[in-house]
N, C-alpha and C positions, 0 to 999 in steps of 0.2 A: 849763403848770404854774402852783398857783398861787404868786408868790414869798415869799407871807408865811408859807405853811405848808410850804412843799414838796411838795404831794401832786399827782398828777396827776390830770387829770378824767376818763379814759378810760384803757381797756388796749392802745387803739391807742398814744396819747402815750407810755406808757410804753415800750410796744416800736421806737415810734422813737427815744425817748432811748437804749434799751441800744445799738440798731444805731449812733448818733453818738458813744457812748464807745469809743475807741481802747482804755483799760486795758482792757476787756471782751472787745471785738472782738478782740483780739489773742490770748485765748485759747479761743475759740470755733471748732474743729473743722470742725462744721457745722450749719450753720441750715437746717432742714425743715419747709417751708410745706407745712399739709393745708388745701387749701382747702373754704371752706364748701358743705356736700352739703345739696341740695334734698331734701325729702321726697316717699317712693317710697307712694301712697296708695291704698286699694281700697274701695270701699262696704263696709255695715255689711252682713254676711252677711246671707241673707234668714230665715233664720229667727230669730233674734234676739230677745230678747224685748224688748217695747215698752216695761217696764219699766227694763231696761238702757241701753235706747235715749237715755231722758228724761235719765236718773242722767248718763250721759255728755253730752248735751247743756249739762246744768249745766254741766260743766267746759269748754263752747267743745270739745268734740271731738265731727264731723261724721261724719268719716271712720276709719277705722283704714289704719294702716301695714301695709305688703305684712305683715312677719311677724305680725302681730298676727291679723289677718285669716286667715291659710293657718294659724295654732295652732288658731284657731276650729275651721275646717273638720275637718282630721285629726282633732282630739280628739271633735269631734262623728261623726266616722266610724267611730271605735271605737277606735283607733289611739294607742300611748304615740308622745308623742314628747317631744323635746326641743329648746330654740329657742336659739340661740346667737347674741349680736349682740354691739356693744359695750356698753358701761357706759351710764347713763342713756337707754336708747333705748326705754324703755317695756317693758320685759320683762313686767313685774308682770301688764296686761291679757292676756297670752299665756293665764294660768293663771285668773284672776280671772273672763273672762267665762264660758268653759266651766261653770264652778263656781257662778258666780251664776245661767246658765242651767239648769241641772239641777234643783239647789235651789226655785230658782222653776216648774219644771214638777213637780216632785214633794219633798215638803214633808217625807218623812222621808231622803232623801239627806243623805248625810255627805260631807265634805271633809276629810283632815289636810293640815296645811300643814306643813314642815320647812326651817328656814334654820340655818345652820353657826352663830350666835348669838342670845342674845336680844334685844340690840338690834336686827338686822334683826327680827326676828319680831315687838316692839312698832312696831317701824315702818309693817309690812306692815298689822296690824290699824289700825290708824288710817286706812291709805287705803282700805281695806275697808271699815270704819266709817261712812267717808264715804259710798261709793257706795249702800250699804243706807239710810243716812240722808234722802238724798234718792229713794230707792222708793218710802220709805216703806213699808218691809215687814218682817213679823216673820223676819230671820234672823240667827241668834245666832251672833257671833264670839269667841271667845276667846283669848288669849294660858294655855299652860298650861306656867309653870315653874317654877321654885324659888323664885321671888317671890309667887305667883300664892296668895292669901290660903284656910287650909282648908274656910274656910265656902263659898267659891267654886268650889271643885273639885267636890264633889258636883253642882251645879247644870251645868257646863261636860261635866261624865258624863251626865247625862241628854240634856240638851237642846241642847250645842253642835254646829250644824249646820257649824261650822268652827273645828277646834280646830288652835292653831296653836303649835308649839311646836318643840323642836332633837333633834337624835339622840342628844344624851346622858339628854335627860328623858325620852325614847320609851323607851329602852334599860333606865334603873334606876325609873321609875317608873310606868310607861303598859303595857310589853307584862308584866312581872311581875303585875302586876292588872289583865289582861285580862278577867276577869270582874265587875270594877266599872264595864266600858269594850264592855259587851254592844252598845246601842245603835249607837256607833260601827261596832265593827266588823260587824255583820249587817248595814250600811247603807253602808256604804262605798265609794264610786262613785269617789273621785279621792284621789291623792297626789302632791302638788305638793312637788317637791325643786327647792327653790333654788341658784344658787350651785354649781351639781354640781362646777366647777371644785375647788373647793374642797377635795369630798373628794378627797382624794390621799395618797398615802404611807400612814403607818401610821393616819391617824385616816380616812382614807376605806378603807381595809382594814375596819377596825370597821365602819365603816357599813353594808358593803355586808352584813356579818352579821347586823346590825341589822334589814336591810331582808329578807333571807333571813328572822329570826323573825316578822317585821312581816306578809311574806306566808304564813307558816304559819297563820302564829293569824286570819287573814284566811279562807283553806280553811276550819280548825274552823270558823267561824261559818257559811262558805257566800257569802261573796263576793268578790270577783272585779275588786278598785280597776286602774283605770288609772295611769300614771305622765304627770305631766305636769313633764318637767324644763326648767331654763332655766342657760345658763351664759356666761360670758363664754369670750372667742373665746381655742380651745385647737388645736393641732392633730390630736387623734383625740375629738372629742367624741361621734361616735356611738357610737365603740367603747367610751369610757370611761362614758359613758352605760349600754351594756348590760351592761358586765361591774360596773357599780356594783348595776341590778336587778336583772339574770336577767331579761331582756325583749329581744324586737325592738324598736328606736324608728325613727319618724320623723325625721330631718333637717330642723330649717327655719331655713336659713341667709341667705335672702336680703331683709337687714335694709333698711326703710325711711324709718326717722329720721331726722331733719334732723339735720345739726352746725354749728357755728358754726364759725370759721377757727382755725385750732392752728398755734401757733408751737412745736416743738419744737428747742430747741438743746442739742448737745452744746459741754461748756464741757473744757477741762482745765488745771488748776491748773498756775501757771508753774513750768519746771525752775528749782531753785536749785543743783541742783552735778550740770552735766553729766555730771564723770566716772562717778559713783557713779548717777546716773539719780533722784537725788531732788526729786521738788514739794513746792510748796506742800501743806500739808495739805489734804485737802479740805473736813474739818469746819471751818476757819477761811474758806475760799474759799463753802463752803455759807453761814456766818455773815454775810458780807457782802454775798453774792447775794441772800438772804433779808432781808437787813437794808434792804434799799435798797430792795427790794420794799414791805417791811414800812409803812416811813417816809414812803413815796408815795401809804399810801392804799390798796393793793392786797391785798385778804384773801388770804394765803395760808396754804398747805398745804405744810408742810418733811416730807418720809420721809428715816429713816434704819433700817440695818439693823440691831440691835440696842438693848437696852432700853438699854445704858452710852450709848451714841451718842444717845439720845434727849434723856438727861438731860442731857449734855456742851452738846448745843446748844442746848435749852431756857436752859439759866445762861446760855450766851454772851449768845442773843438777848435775854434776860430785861434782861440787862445793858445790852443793846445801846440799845432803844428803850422800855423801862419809863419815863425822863422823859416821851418824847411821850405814850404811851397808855396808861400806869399797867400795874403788873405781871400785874393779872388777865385782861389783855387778848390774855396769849401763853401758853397752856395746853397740859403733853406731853400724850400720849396712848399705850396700850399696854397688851400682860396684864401682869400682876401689880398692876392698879389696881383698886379694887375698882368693884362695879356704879355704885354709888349716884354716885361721882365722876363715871365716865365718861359715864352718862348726861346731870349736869351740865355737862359738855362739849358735847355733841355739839347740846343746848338752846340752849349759847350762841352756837354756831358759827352756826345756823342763825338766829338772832334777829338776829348780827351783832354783837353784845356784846363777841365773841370774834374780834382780828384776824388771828391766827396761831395754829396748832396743829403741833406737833413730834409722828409719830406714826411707828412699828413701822409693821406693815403689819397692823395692826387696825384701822386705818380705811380699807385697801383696797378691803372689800367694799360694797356697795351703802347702806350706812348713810345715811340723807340729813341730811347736816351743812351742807344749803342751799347759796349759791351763789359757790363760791370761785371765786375768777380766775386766780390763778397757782399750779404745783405746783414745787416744789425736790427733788431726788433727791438726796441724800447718796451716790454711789452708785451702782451698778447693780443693782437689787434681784434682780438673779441668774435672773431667766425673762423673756423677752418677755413671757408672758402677763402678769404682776403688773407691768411698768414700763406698759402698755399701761390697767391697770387705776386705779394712782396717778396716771396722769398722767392719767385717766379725770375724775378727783375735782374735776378744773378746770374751769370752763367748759362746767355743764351743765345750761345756760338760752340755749346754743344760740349766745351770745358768743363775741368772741373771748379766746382763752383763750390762757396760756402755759405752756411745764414745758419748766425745766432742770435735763439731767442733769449734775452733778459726777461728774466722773471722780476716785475714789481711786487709789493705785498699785496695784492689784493687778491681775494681768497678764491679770482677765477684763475687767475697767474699759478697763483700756489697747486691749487688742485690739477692744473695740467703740469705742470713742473713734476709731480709727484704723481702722477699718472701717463706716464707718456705713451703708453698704448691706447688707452683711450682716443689721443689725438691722429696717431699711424693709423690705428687701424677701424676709425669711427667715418662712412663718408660724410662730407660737408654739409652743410646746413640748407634749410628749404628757403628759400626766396621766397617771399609773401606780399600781395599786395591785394589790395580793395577796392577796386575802380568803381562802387557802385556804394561806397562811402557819400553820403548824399551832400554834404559840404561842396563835394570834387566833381561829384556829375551833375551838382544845378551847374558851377558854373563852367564846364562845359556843354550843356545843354545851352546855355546864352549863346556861346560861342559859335555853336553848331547851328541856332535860329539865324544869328547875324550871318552866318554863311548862305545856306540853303532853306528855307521854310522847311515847318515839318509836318507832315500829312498823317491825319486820323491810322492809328491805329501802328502808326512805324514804330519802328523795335528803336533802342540802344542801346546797345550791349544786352544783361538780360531782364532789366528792368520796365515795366509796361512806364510809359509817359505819362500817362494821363492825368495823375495827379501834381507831376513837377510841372506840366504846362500848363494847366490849371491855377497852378498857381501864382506861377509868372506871369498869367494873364491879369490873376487880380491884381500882383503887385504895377502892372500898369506895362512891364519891361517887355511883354509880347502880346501882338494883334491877334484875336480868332478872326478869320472870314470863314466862315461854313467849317470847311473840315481842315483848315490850314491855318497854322500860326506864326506868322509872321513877324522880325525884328523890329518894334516900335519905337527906341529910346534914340537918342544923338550918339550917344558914347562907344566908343570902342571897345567888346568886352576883353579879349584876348589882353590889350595894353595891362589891366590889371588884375589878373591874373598869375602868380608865379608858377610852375614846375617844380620847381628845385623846394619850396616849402610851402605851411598851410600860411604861413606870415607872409605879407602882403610888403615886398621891398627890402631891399638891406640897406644899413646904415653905411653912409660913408662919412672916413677918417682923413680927415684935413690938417694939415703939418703946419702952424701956425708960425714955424720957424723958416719956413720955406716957400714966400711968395703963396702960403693958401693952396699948396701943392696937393691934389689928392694922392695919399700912399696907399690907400687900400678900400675895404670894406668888412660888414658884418652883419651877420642874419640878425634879425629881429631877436629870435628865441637868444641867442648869445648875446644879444646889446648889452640886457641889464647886469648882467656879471663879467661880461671882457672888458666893456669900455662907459662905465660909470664915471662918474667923474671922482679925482684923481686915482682911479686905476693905470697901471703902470701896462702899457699896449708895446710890446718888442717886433719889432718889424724888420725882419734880414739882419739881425743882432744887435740891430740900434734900437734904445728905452727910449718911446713918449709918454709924458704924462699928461691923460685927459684932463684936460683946463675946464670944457664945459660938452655936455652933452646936450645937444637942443632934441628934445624926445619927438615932438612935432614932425619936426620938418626931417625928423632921421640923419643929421648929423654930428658927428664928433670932432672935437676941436681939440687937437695934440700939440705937445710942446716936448722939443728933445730937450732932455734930461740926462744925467749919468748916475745914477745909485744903483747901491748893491742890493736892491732885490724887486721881487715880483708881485704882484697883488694875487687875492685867491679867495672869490666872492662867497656869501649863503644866501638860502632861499627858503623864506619861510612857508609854507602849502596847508594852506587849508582844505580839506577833499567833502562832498557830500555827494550820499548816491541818491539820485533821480528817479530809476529803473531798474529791473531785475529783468531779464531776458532768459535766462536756466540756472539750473541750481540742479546739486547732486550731491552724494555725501559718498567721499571715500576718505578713507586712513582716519575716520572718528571726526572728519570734521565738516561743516556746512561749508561747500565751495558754489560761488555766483558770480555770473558772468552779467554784467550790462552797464547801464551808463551812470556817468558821473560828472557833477563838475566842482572843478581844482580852483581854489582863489591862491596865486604864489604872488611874493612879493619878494625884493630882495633886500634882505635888512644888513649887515655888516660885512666888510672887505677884510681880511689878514695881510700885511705886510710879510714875507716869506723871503727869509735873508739869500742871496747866490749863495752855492757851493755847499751851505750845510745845513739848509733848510729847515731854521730854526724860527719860530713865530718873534718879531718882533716890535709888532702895533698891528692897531686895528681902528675903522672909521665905521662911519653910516652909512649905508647908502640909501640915498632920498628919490624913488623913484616909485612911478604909479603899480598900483596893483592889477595884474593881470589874470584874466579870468579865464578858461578853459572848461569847453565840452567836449567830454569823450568818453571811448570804452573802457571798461575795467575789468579786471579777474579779483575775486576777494575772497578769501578763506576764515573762518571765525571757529572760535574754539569755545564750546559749550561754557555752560555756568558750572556743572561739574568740572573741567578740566581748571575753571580759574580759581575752585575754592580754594582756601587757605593758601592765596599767594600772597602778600601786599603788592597795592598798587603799582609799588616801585622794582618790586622783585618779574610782575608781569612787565613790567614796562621793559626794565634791562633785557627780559629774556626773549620778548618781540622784538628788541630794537637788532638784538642779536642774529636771529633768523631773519631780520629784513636784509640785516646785509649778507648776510651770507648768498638768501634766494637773489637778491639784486645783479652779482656780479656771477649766476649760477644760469639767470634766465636767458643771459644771450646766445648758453651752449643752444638751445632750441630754436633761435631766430636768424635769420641773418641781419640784422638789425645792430647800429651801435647801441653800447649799452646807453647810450643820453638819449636813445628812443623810446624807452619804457624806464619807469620810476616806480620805488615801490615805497608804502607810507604805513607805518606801523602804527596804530590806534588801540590803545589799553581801554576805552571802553566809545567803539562807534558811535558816530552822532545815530544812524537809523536802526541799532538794536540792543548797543547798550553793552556789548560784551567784546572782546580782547578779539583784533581783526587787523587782517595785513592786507592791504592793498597793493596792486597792481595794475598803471595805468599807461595806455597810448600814450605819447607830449603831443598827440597832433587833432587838432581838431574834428572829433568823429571817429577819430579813431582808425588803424590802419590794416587790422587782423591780427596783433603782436598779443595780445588779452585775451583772443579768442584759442591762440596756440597753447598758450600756457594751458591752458582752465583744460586743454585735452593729455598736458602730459604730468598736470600736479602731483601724480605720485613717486613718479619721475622724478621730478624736482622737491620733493620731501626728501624723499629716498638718500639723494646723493647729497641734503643739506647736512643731515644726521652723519654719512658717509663725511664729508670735508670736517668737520667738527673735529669727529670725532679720533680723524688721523694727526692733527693738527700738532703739533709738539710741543706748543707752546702750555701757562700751566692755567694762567684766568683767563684768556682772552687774547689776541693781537689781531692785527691790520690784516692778518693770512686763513683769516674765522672769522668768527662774529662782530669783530672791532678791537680797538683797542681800549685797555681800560677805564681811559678818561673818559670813553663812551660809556660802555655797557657794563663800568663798575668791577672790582674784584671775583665779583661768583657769577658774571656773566655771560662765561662760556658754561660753567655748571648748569645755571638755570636754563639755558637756552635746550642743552640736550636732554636735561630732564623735561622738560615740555612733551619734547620730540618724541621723546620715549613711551610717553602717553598714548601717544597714537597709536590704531590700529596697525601692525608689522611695525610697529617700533622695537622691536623686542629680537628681529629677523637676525 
């Protein structure tokens, strides 16, 4: 180290300074060495073009990596597939040479390229840019999206031999004028979908509808694209693959990239009151892991799981080390920034300009924000596959790299913290989506009539028609003539339509101090509890406080402010079930799957002091009641198991196991845990007896209710299992709650329930 600056010269030095601090060491769980993997290497296919050959030469590359190599081959055999490795392992050549060799053997092929943003998509063409550069050959790549200039788009329509662009520009402004997009698709040989991970839940639901019109309007013209997909490591990526096309794919799993050595350590914030089972916070314990990182010299990368959390440790850090390296040196990152910023970001990151970034998990994906060292988790980002990804974002130039996870109190944190093979050695979570969720495929069905009529008896996806256009005929929004249905209304349907959610727009936030400046945005589902009015909204580590929310027109009127804290909304939920779809009885108890609908409302805000987050007021908040249809999973525990509890002894001892299964259910999903919600009821409105619910947040629901309700015992199992390790003596944050929730005997009552059940006793 050096003593005059404090920085160290290496990321070895530093990781042997954390291993000699005893404050450190003493709350580190456990330390998991991956050691460094030699590269798995295969000659350059033989047919190949000598053009590509040269272009790679350029860049020092001889050989190709086993998967790079085995994507070649299959895609040149005919064959979709999809290549799944880790993070930085060259994915990109998987799809690139296929694509450059087609092109180069025949001059009017077309390629679309598709990534979940438009930062990865200007990413991509620049290294594409590159390889053609040095060919020296005419082939035209494009970036086509919302930024993408109108005099350029004509030109990119004719002649782009690679137009690369994301599922929401495909969706409202590429397949709706398919007929300025002739060329493309009568030429159309490859579609490269990045990222497939990605789609999931309700916006890869979208997609895969997207990608149903995609190969419609592909027929009309008469051809007949390939899929060439790439994902980070999931556990059903073949499956999720074809149920994302409507295709058979190829597998190719067996990755051949070199890695550098990975120090992964689990840390957990020291207990300060045994009784009660409370730590250290961990966004203060993240502050000073980061910070000391930060101070040594070592570029990192802090995740945290929400945008509040983003900005909370943004200020700390900001606070922290702005003497050493000036303020502009520690930048958040997240939606609701707009483009122009983040691209500014992501510029500096890789320039090196930029020592630290605090980021959501918008910078999870393959973005190249150049060559960070260390990663910091706020957190458990709630799937193996995304902590595998983040921590991906370290050390990918083949170094040794670091990433510490901070454990919060929440009892999914604590149970991996205290299980850490679980997390080694369990693979990743399945990706789940339901594109025939009828919410999502009426209105791509509109979409697809405004495109092309649809004729007697045509498929989409694997749902028969004939009752969705039936019905859209009576609502008036499609023509029959004989055996064709035709689009009859004025409107555009695609324009209103979103991707990215089942809520229709996000709210923008307007800086009332700045010329009416917009700073940002927000999804509908987070309006009512981020930016009510006077909620306290932290944007890049500057406090607004919302002046006025106009709910209508979806905007937010902000005004900076400077106080010492944050706001921290509830939400009141009323649930009733509708439908029962199956039912079954394991572990002693009635478990039913089917629909429901939620009445939530948001009734008070907490004031939540900085630094030691302590409650220090609370408001109203006056906003309309929102309604919700969807799937559910619900468990109910006979009249026998409720007798001789009181009311109140069942209620602590439900509220108890809701939270536990709540922060338990995401091990099973790939899903954030704000995508499912679980609502505990001491005597249901439809049967009268002690029942915990489990619900989609999205309209119709997305398959997340359906997964559970198949591994309930599973998730019994391991609720009884976290309890029952828990060290704490009535109850904390790390279990069942804490006990201004669930009462003094509300860890007791919770696992006496549990025990009742059939293998409760194992």
């Amino acid at each position: 180290m050096n003593p005059l600056t404090g920085k160290v010269s290496s990321m070895v030095e530093m990781i042997e300074g954390l291993r000699k601090s005893p404050e450190i060491m003493s709350q580190v769980t456990y330390w998991h060495t991956i050691p460094p993997r030699d590269p798995k290497l295969a000659s350059f296919p033989d047919g190949l073009h000598e053009g590509i050959r040269v272009a790679l030469g350029h860049k020092n590359i001889h050989q190709l990596y086993t998967h790079q190599a085995e994507s070649f081959n299959q895609v040149t055999a005919g064959h979709h597939v999809v290549t799944v490795t880790p993070t930085a392992s060259g994915k990109t050549l998987c799809y690139n040479l296929p694509v450059l060799q087609k092109i180069l053997e025949n001059d009017a092929s077309r390629a679309l390229y598709l990534f979940p943003t438009k930062a990865l998509a200007q990413d991509q063409v620049a290294e594409l840019q590159e390889m053609v550069d040095f060919m020296e050959v005419d082939i035209k790549t494009h970036t086509y999206d919302g930024d993408t200039p109108p005099t350029v788009r004509q030109a990119i329509r004719n002649a782009g031999h690679i137009v690369v662009t994301n599922p929401d520009m495909l969706h409202s402004a590429i397949l709706p004028h398919h007929t300025k997009w002739v060329k493309l698709f009568e030429n159309l040989n490859y579609i490269v979908i990045d990222e497939v991970h990605s789609y999931r839940g309700v916006f890869g639901s979208h997609v895969a509808n997207v990608i149903r019109r995609l190969k419609r309007i592909c027929r009309f013209y008469g051809s007949k694209p390939q899929f060439i997909c790439a994902s980070a490591t999931i556990d059903n990526p073949k499956e999720h693959a074809e149920r994302l096309i409507g295709e058979s794919v190829k597998l190719i799993d067996n990755n051949g990239a070199p890695a550098g050595e990975k120090h992964f350590v689990f840390y957990n914030p020291p207990v300060v009151n045994q009784q009660l089972g409370i730590r250290k916070s961990s966004v203060l314990e993240t502050r000073k892991l980061a910070g000391k990182l930060l101070r040594s010299g070592i570029q990192t990368i802090v995740f945290a799981r929400s945008r509040v959390r983003v900005e909370i440790l943004l200020t700390y850090l900001q606070e922290l080390v702005t003497h050493e390296l000036g303020s502009k040196s520690i930048r958040g990152y997240r939606g609701g920034y707009l483009p122009k910023l983040r691209r500014e970001i992501e510029k500096g990151l890789r320039s090196g300009e930029i020592r630290g970034v605090v980021s959501t998990n918008a910078l999870e994906l393959g973005i190249d924000i150049g060559q960070l060292q260390a990663c910091v988790l706020n957190g458990y980002p709630g799937t193996i596959a995304s902590t595998w990804q983040q921590s991906g974002r370290a050390g990918r130039r083949q170094e040794t790299s670091l990433t510490i996870l901070v454990a919060s109190s929440n009892p999914l944190d604590q149970y991996l913290i205290q299980n850490p093979r679980y997390f080694f050695e369990r693979p990743p979570e399945q990706a789940r989506i339901h594109p025939d969720n009828l919410i999502i495929l009426v209105d791509h069905v509109k979409c697809a009539a405004y495109e092309l009529p649809f004729e007697a008896n045509e498929k989409f996806g694997d749902e028969s028609l004939k009752d969705v256009l039936e019905y859209l005929t009576e609502e008036q929004v499609l023509h029959q003539v004989n055996d064709r249905w035709y689009w009859m209304e004025q409107s555009f349907p695609a324009h209103n339509i979103s991707l990215r959610s089942a809520a229709q727009e996000n709210f923008i936030i307007i800086d009332m101090t700045n010329a009416n400046r917009v700073i940002g945005e927000c999804d509908r589902f987070s309006a009512p509890t981020l930016i009510h009015e006077e909620a306290i909204y932290i944007h890049e580590g500057v406090q607004f406080q919302v002046e006025k929310l106009d709910y209508e027109e979806k905007k937010a009127f902000v005004r900076q402010v400077d106080v010492d804290y944050y706001t921290d909304a509830s939400m009141a939920v009323q649930l009733k079930v509708l439908h029962v779809n199956r039912e079954g009885r394991s572990w002693g108890l009635l478990r039913q799957l089917g629909e429901v609908t939620i009445n939530a409302q948001p009734t008070i805000f907490k004031k939540i002091r900085l630094r030691t987050h302590e409650n220090i007021g609370s408001g109203p908040i006056r906003l309309p009641e929102e309604e919700l249809h969807t799937s559910s999973y619900w468990f109910t525990f006979d009249e026998e198991m409720a007798a001789g509890r009181s009311a109140n002894d069942m209620q602590y001892a439900l509220l108890g196991i809701a939270n536990v299964l709540s922060h338990l259910a995401p091990l099973y999903l790939m899903c954030d845990p704000m995508d499912i919600r679980v609502v505990p009821q001491v005597k249901a409105v439809h049967n009268k007896l002690p029942t915990v619910f489990f619900y989609d947040r999205y309209p119709g629901g997305v398959g997340l209710s359906d997964r559970l309700y198949e591994v309930h015992g599973q998730l019994m199992d391991q609720a009884r299992s976290l309890i029952q390790s828990c060290g704490c003596i009535s109850g904390c944050p790390a279990c069942v709650g804490p006990i201004e929730e669930v009462g003094l005997l509300g860890k007791k009552l919770a696992l006496e329930l549990l025990a009742q059940l059939d293998g409760g006793a194992r």
